[in-house]
C-alpha positions in Angstrom: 0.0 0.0 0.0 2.7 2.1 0.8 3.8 1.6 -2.4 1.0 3.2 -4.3 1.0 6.3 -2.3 4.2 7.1 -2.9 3.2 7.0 -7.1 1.7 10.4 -6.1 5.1 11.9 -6.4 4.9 11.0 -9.8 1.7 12.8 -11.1 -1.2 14.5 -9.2 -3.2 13.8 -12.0 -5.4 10.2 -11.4 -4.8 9.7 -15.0 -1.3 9.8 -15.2 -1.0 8.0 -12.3 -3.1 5.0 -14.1 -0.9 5.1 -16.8 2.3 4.9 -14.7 0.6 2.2 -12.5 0.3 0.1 -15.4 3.5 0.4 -16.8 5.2 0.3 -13.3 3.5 -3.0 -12.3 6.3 -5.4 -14.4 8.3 -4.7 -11.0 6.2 -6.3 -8.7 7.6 -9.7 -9.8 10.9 -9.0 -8.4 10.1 -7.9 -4.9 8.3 -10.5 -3.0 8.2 -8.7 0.7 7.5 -5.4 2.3 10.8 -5.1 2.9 11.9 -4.9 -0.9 9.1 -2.7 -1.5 9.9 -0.2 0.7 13.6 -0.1 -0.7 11.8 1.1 -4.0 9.8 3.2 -2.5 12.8 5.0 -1.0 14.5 5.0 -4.4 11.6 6.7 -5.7 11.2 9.2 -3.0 14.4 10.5 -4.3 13.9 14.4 -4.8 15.2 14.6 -8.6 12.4 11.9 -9.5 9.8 13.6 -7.6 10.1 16.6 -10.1 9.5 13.9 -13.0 6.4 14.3 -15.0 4.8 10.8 -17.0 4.6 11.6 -20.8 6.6 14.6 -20.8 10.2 14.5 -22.8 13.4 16.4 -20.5 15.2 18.4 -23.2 18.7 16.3 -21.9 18.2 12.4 -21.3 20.2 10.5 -18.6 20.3 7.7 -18.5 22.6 6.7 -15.6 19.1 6.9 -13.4 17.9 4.3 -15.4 20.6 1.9 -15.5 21.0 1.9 -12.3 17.2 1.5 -11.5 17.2 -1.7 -13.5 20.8 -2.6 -12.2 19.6 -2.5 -8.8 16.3 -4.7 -10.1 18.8 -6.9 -12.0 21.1 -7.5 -8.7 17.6 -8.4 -6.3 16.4 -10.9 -8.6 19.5 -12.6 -8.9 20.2 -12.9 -5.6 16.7 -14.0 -4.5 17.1 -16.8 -6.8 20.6 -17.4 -6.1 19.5 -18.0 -1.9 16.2 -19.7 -3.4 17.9 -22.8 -5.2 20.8 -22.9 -2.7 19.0 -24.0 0.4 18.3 -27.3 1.6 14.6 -27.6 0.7 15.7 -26.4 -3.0 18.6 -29.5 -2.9 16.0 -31.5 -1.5 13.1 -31.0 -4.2 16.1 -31.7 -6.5 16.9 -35.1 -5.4 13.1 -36.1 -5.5 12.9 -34.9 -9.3 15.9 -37.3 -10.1 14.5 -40.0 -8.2 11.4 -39.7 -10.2 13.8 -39.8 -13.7 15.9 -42.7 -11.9 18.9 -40.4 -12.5 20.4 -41.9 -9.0 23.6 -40.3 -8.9 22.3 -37.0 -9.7 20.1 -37.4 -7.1 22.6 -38.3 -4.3 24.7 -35.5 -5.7 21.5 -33.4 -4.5 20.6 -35.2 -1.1 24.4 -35.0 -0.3 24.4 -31.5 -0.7 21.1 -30.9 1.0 22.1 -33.1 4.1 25.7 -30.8 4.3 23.2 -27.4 4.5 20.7 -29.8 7.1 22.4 -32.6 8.5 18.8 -33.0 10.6 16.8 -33.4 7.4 15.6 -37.0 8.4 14.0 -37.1 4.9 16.7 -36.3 2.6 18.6 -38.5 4.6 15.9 -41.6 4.2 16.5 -40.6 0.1 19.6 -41.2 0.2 19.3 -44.5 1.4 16.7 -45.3 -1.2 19.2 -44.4 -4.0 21.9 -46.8 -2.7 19.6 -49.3 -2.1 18.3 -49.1 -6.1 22.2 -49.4 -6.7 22.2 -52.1 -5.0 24.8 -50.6 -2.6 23.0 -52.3 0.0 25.6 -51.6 3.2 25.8 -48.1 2.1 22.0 -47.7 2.1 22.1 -49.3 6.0 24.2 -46.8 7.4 22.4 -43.6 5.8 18.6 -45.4 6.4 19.8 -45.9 10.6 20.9 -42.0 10.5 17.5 -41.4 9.1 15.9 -43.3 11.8 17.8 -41.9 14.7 16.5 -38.3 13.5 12.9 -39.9 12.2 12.6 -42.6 15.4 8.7 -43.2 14.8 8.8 -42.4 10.8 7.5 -45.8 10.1 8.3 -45.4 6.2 11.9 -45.4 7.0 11.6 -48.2 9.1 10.1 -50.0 6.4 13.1 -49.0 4.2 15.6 -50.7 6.6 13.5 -53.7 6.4 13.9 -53.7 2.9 17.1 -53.0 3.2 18.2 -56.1 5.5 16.3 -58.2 3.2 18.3 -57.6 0.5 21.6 -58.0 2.3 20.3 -61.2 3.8 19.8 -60.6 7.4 16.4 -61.8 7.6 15.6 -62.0 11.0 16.5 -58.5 11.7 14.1 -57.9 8.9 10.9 -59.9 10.3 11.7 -58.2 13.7 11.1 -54.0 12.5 8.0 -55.8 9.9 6.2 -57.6 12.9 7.0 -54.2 15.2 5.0 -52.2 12.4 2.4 -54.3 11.5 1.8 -54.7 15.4 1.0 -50.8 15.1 -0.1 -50.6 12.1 -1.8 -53.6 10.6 -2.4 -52.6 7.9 0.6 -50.7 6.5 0.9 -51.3 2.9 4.9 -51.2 2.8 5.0 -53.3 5.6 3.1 -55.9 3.9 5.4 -55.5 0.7 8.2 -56.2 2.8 6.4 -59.2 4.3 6.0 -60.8 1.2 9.4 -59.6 0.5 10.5 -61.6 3.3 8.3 -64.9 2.2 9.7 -64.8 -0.9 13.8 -64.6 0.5 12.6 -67.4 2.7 11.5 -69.3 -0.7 7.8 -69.7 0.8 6.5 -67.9 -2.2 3.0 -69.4 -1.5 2.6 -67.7 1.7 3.5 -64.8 -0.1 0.7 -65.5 -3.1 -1.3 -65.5 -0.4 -0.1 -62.6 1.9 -0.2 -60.0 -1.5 -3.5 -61.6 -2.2 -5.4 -60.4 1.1 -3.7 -56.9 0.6 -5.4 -56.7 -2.8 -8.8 -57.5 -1.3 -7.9 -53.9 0.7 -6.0 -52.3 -2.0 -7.8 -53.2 -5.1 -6.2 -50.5 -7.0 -2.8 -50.6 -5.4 -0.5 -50.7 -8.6 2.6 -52.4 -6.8 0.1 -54.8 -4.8 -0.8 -55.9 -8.6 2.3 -56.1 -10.2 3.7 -58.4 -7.4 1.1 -60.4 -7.4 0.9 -61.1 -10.9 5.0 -62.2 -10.6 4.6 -64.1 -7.6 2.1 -66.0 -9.3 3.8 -65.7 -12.4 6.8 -68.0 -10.5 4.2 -70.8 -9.2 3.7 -71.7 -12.9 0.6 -70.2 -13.2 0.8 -68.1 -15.8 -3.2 -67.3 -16.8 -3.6 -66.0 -13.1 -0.4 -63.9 -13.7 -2.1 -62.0 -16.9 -5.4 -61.5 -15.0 -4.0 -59.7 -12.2 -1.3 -57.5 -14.7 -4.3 -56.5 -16.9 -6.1 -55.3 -13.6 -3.0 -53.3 -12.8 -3.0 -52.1 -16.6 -6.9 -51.1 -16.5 -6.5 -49.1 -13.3 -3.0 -47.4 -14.4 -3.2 -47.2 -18.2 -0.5 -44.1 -18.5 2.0 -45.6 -15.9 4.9 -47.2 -18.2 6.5 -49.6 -15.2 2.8 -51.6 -15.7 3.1 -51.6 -19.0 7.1 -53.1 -18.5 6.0 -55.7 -16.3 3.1 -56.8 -18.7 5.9 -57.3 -21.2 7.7 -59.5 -19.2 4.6 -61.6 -17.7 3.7 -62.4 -21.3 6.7 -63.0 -22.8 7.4 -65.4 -19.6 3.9 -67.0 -20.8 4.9 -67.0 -24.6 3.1 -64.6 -25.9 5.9 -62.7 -27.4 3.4 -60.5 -29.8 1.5 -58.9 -26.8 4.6 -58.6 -24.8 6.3 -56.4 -27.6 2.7 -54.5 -27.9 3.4 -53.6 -24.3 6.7 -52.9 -24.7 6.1 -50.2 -27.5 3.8 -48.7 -25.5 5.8 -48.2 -22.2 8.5 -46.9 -24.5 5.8 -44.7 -25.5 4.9 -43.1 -22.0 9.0 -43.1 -21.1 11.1 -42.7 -24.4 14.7 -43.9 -23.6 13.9 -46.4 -20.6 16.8 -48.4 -20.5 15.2 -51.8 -19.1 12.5 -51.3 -21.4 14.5 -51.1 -24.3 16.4 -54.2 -23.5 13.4 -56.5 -22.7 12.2 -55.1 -26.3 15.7 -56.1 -27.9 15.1 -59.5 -26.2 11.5 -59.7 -27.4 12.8 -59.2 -30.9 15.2 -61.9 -30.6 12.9 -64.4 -29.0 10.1 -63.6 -32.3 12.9 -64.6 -35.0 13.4 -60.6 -35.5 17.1 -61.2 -35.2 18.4 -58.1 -37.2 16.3 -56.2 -35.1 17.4 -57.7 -31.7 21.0 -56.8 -33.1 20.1 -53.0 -33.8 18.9 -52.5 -30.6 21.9 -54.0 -29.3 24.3 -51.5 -31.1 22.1 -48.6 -29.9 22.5 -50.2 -26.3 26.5 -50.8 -26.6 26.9 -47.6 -28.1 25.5 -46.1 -25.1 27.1 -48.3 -22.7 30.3 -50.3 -23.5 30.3 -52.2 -20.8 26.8 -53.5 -21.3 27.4 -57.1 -21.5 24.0 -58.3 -21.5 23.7 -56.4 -25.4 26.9 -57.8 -26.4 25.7 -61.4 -25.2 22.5 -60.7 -27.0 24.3 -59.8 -30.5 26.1 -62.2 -30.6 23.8 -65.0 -30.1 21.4 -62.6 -33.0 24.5 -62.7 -35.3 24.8 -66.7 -34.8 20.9 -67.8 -35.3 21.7 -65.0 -38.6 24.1 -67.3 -39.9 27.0 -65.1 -39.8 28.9 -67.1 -37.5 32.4 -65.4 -38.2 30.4 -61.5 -37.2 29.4 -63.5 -34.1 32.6 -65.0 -33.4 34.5 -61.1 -33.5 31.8 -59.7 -31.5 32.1 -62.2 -28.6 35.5 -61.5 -28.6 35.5 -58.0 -28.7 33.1 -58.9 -25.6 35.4 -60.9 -23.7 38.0 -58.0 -24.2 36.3 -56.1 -21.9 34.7 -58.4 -19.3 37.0 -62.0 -20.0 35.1 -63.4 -17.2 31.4 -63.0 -18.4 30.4 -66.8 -18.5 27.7 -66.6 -21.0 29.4 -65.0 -23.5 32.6 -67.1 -23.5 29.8 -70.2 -23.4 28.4 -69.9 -26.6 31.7 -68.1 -28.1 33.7 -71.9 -27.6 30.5 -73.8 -28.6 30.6 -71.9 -31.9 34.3 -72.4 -32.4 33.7 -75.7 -31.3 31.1 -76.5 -34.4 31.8 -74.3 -36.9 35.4 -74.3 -36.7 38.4 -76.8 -37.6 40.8 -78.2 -34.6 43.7 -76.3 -36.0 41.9 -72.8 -35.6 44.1 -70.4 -34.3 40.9 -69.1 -32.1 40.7 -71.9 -30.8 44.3 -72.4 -29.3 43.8 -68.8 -28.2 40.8 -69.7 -25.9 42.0 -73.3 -25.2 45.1 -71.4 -23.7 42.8 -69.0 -21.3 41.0 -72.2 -19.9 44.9 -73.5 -19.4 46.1 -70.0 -17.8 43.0 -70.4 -15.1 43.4 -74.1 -15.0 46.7 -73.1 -13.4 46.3 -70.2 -11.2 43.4 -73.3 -8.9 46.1 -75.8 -9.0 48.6 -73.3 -7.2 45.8 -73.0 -4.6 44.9 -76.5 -4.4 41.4 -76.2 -5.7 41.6 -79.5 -7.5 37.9 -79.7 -9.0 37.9 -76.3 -10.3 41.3 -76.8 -12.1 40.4 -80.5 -13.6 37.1 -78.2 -15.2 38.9 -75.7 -16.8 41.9 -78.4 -18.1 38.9 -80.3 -19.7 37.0 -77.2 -21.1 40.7 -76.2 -22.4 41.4 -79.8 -24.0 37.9 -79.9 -25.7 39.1 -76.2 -27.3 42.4 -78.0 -28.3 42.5 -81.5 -28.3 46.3 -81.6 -29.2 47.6 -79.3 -26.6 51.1 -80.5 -24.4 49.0 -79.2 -21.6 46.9 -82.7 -21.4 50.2 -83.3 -19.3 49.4 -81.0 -16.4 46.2 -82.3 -16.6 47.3 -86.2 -16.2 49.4 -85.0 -13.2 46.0 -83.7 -11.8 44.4 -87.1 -12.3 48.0 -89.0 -10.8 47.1 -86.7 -7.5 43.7 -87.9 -7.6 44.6 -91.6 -7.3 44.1 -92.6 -10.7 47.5 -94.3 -12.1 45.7 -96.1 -14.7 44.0 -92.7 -16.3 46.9 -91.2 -16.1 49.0 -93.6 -17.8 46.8 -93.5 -20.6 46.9 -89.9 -21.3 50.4 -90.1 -21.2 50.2 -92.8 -24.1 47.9 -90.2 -26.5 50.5 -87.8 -25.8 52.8 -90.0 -27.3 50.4 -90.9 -30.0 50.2 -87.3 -31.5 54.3 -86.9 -31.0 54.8 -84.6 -28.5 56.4 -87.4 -26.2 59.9 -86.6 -24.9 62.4 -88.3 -22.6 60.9 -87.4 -19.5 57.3 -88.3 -20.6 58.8 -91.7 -22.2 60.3 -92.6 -18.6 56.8 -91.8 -17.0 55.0 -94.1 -18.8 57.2 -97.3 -18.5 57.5 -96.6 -15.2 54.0 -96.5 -14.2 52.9 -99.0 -17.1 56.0 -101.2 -14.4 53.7 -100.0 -11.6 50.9 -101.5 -12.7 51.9 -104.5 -13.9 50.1 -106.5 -10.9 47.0 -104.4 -11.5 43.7 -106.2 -10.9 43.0 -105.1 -14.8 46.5 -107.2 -15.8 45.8 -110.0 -13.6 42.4 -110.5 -15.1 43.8 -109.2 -18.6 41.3 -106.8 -19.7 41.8 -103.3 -20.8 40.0 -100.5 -18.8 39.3 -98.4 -22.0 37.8 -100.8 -23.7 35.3 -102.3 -21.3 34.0 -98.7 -20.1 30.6 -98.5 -20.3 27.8 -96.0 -19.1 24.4 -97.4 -18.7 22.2 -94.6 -18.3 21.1 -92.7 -21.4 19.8 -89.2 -20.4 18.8 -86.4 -22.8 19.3 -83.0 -22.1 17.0 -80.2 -23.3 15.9 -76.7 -23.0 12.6 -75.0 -24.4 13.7 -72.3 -26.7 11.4 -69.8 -25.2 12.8 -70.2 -21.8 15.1 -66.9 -20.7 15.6 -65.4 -18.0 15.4 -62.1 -16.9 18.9 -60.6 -18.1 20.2 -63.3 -20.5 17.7 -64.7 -24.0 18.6 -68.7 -24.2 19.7 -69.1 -21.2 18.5 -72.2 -20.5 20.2 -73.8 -23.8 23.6 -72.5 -22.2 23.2 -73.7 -19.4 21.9 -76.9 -20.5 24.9 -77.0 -22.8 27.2 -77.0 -20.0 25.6 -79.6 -18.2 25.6 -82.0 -20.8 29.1 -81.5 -21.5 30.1 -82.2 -17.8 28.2 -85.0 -18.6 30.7 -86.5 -21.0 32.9 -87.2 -17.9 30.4 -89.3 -15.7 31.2 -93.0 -15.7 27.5 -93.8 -15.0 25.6 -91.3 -17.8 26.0 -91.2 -21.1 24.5 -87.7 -22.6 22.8 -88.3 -25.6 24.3 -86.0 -28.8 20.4 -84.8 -29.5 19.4 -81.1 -30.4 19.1 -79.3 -27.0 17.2 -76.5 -28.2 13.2 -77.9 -28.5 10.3 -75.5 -29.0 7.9 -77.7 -26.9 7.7 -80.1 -24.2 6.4 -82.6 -26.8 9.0 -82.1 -29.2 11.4 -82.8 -26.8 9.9 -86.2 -25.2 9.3 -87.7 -28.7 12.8 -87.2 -29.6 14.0 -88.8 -26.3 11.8 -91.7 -26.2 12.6 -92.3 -29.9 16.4 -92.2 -29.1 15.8 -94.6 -26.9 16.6 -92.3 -23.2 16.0 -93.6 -20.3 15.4 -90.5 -19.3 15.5 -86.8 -20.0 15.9 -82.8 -18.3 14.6 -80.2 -19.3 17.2 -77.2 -18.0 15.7 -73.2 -17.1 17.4 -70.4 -15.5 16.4 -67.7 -13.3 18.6 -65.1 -12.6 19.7 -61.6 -11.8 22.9 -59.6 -11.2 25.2 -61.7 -9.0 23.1 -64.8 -8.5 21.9 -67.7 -10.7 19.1 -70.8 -10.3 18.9 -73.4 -12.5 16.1 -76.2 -12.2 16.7 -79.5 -14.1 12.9 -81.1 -14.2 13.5 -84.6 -14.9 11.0 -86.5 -16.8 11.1 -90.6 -17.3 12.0 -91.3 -21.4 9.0 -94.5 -21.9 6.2 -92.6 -20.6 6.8 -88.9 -19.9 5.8 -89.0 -16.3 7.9 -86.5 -13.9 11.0 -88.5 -12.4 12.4 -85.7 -10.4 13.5 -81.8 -10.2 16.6 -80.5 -9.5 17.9 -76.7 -8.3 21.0 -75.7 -7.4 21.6 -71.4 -6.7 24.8 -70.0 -7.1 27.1 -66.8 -6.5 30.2 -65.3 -7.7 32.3 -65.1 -10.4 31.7 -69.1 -11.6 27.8 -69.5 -11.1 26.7 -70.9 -14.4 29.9 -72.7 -13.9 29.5 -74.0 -10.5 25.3 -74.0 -10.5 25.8 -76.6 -13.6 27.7 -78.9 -11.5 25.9 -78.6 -8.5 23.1 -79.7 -11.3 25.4 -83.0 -12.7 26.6 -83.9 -8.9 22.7 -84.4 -7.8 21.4 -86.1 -11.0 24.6 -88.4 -10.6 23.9 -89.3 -6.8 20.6 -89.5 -8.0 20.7 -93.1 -10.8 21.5 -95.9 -9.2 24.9 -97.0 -9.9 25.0 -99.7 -12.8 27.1 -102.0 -14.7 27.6 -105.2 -15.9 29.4 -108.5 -15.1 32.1 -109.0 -17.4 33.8 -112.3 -16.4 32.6 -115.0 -14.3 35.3 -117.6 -12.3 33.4 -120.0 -10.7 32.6 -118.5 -7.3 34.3 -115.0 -8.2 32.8 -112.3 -10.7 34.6 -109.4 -12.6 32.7 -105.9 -13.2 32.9 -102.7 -14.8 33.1 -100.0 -12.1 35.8 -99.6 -10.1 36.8 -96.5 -7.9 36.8 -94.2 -10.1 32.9 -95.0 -10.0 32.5 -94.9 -6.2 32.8 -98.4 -5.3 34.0 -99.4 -2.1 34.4 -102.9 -0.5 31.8 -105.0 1.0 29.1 -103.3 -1.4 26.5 -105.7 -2.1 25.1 -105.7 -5.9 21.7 -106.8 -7.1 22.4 -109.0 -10.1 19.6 -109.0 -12.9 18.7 -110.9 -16.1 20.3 -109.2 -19.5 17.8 -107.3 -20.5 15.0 -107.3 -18.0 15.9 -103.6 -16.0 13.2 -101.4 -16.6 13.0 -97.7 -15.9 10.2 -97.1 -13.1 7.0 -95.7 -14.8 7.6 -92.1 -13.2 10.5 -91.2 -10.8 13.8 -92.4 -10.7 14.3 -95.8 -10.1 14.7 -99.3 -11.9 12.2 -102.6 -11.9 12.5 -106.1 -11.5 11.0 -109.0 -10.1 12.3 -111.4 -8.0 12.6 -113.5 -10.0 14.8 -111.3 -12.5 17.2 -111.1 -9.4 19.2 -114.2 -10.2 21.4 -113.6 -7.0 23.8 -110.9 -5.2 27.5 -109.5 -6.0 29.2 -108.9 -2.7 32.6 -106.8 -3.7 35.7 -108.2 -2.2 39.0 -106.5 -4.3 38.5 -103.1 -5.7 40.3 -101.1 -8.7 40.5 -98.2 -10.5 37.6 -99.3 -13.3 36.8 -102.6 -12.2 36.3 -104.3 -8.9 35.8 -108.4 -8.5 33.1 -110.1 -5.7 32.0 -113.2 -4.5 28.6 -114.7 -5.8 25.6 -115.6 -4.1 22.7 -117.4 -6.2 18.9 -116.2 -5.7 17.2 -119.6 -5.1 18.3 -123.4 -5.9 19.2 -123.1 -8.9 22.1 -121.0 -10.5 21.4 -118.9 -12.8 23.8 -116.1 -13.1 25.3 -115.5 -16.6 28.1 -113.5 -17.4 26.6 -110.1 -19.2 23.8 -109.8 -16.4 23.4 -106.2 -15.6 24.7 -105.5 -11.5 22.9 -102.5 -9.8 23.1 -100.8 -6.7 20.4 -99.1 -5.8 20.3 -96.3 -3.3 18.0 -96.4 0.0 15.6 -93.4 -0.1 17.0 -91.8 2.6 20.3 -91.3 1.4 19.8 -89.7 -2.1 20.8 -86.3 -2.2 18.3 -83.3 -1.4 18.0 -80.9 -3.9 19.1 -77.3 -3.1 16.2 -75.8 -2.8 16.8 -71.6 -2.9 14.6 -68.2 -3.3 14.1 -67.4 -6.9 17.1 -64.9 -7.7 15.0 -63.2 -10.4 11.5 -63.0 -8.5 13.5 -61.2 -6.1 14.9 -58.9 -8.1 11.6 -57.9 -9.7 9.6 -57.3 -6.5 12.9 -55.2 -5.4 13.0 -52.7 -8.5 9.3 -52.5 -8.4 9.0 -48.6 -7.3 
């Protein structure tokens, strides 16, 4: 008010004052107290301008009055804006717009700054934690979400965030204790039942979590997270028509939110309906241009609906923007190699393994390329053969004997003829296998690389073993090795998992190659990649399997799950399911042998009796296979073991079982028993089939974990 008084310095006349009024009233958006206006209203109470008349010309301008009116304007603006988006609120509202663009380091940048003007801003402190935690810097997140709580004791959102928190870093009893504390207060708190079901599904009860999200729908019908997690909770339990329902509710009730639209895409390309999930897809890129995830799972969609070219331009687009994407390199390549253009393939894996040698998938399907499409003398393949030989080493130094026998044998199927089948006979002479060794020694010399020091080694242990139980009974190991099992190995060519396309044909690649070294299965050299479940059981019962697996793979950044259902090769009928969960650096590695060690403990042990001397009976296992003394084999009519109609197991009658093997003298691949008839009559024949079958108790338990994947979907769900 004081403000338009003073315009009667101006003019006496209303008129004029009007006018001025109107032109004068641009300055009112630069003062935004009394204070400022009564600064100007000072200025213009200065005598010279009080004799100034509006609309009438001064025979001399200066303007030195005006510059500096508009200077001092100029200078209050600026610095009101300048104090404006340097305080802590300003810092604060900052970090919440990045968190809503998922720019998470610009967003710390901002909550850092806003904590170091406020170190008692609870909430900027809570963010903070909330943007480590979607890093997946999970201890970092602890210590900044226990600050937050300390200045926020009864904030029960950021309790909820610590609970989150220790679920992801494991400690899951910490966890259920602040859930139960806030559920006790607040039963119904929706974040407190996410991390319930959070903590269900760590626990791998993801029924009780089904069940848990399920009531909290009933509340929340319209609840977009409740939805989504639902839908992929349900989604893991196989049931894959109750998944869609619940993702189309979420879709119906939040049609212009892309994340539903993202996790639509998934859920039907998880169900195989790849043309819906890349409608989806399109249209969450749509409502967020540029979303990395999004773009991926579309690049994978491409890939999965034959679009290869397509899945490989999206890949270039991703690898331009990050080179350090593996995920796009792995996906080229394996677009460039169902192209045809196996030699493009074979430069862009290696260009891959360049930057990240120790990416497993990659350098999986990189060596089963060479391995087909290229001839033993390749100079690519000595190059990777020598890696496998280089790592093979550096686990010998330490002693880890398993892990180094893996990578000789990976290295040796790369390069058949390398000297370094030496180092890996010394492996086997360590493990208490003369024989195998002496017999690798022998190739060596075979394909001439034998010198004196090799030459002395074999006729010194080929002296050793002169009194061998194989010499004395003068048969040759080699040649009477047999494996009795005959086990197919397949993956459905729609199953991928969340990060890598195929990755259950990898990793039922690997498995089947590890395989090729078990004395009791013999993996059958069938297509692994099969579009249905049918496909796949016609081709195994026609082969003539006793049985066969069908491999998947759920996964996420540092851990891996595979499950080996196991199905019985006459009929079809379920025989068994197998999971193993893995960490580190070697999961597909390691989780594909924890997959071959259970389906090995798993078949009963088998052979065959090879020679019969009156009382005293020669077979084909030995050590090597696990036989120890005093184990007592049933001994069956040739030809009469029969695969149980559905799990695993083998039939006979009694009177098939002809009488017992009871193992007195045991080699390295053979072993020799006394014989005991089943009933008056003798009627054991040498080529009966020996078995050993395991008591129910002792086969192995299958290692049963929480679903990697699931658990990284229901964590990035915001």
């Amino acid at each position: 008010m004081n403000f338009y008084r003073n315009l009667d310095y101006f003019s006496p006349r209303r008129q004029e004052r009007k006018v001025f009024v109107r032109n004068t009233s641009v300055f009112h958006k630069y003062f935004h107290n009394l204070k400022d206006i009564n600064y100007i209203n000072l200025f213009f109470s200065w005598r010279p301008l009080r004799t100034w008349r509006l609309g009438e010309r001064k025979k001399k301008k200066n303007p030195l009055k005006t510059i500096i009116l508009f200077c001092l304007i100029l200078f209050n603006t600026v610095n009101l804006a300048a104090q404006t988006q340097n305080t802590a609120p300003a810092f604060f509202e900052r970090g919440r717009n990045n968190m809503a663009n998922e720019d998470w380091y610009s967003a710390i940048e901002s909550f850092l700054e806003c904590i170091r003007l406020n170190p008692a801003h609870a909430e900027a402190t809570a963010a903070l934690a909330e943007c480590y935690y979607e890093l997946a810097e999970f201890d970092e997140a602890l210590n900044w979400v226990r600050r937050a709580r300390q200045l926020a004791r009864n904030n029960m959102s950021i309790a909820n965030l610590e609970a989150f928190i220790l679920i992801a870093l494991g400690h899951l009893d910490a966890a259920s204790a602040i859930v139960s504390d806030i559920l006790a207060r607040e039963p119904y708190n929706r974040e407190a039942l996410f991390a319930a079901g959070e903590l269900d599904i760590a626990r791998n009860r993801p029924s009780e979590a089904m069940l848990r999200y399920r009531d909290a729908v009933r509340r929340f019908p319209d609840d977009r997270r409740l939805l989504i997690s639902l839908a992929l909770v349900t989604l893991s339990l196989g049931d894959g028509e109750t998944a869609a329902h619940y993702i189309n509710n979420a879709l119906r009730y939040h049609s212009d939110d892309y994340r539903a639209y993202y996790y639509a895409a998934y859920i039907y390309s998880q169900n195989g309906r790849i043309t819906d999930a890349i409608r989806f897809a399109q249209r969450a890129l749509h409502l967020r241009p540029g979303h990395r995830q999004t773009q991926f799972l579309m690049a994978n969609l491409r890939y999965r609906n034959g679009e290869f070219e397509e899945a490989a331009r999206l890949c270039d687009i991703a690898i331009a923007h990050n080179r350090n994407d593996m995920s796009a390199w792995y996906l080229k390549g394996l677009s460039l190699i169902r192209m045809g253009r196996t030699n493009d393939a074979i430069t862009t894996l290696s260009n891959a393994l360049a930057i990240n040698e120790d990416y497993e998938f990659i350098r999986a399907i990189l060596e089963e390329t060479l391995i087909s499409t290229t001839n033993l003398e390749d100079s690519r393949r000595i190059r990777w053969a020598n890696w496998h030989f280089t790592r093979a080493r550096s686990f010998r130094q330490r002693n880890l004997i398993e892990q180094a026998i893996f990578q000789y044998r990976r290295g040796l199927r790369l390069n058949p003829f390398a000297t370094d089948r030496r180092e890996y006979a010394e492996l086997l002479r360590l493990q208490g296998f003369p024989a195998r060794y002496l017999e690798e020694l022998r190739f060596l010399q075979d394909i001439g690389f034998a010198d004196r020091s090799l030459s002395d080694a074999v006729e010194t242990f080929n002296s050793l073993l002169s009194n061998a139980l194989f010499r004395q009974w003068q048969v040759d190991p080699i040649e009477i090795t047999e494996r009795h099992w005959n086990v197919a190995v397949f993956a459905l060519a729609g199953q991928s998992s969340f990060i890598h396309a195929d990755a259950g044909t990898v990793a039922a690649g690997i498995v089947r190659e590890l395989l090729i070294h078990d004395r009791n299965i013999r993996p059958m050299n069938l297509e692994i990649r099969q579009t249905t479940f049918s496909q796949g059981f016609r081709l195994a019962r026609e082969a003539g399997a006793d049985y066969f697996v069908l491999v998947s793979v759920t996964e996420n950044e540092r851990d891996i799950a595979i499950k080996a259902e196991m199905f019985v090769g006459r009929t079809g009928s379920p025989a068994g399911v197998l999971h193993t969960h893995r960490t580190g650096t070697d999961r597909l590695r390691d989780a594909s042998r924890g997959i071959v060690n259970q389906l090995s403990d798993s078949m009963p042990l088998r052979g065959r009796l090879l020679i019969r001397r009156q009382g005293q009976a020669l077979i084909n296992k030995g050590r090597a296979d696990g036989i120890q003394q005093d184990t007592v084999f049933d001994i069956v009519k040739r030809g009469r073991l029969q695969t149980a109609n559905e799990g695993i197991a083998v039939v006979y009658s009694n009177d098939e079982l002809v009488g017992k093997l009871t193992i007195t003298n045991v080699d390295e691949e053979i072993a020799i028993g006394t014989l005991s008839r089943n009933g008056f009559f003798d009627r054991i024949e040498q080529g009966d089939e020996v078995i050993f079958q395991l008591e129910r108790t002792q086969r192995h338990i299958p290692e049963n974990a929480a679903n990697p994947e699931l658990r990284t979907l229901l964590r990035t769900l915001r």
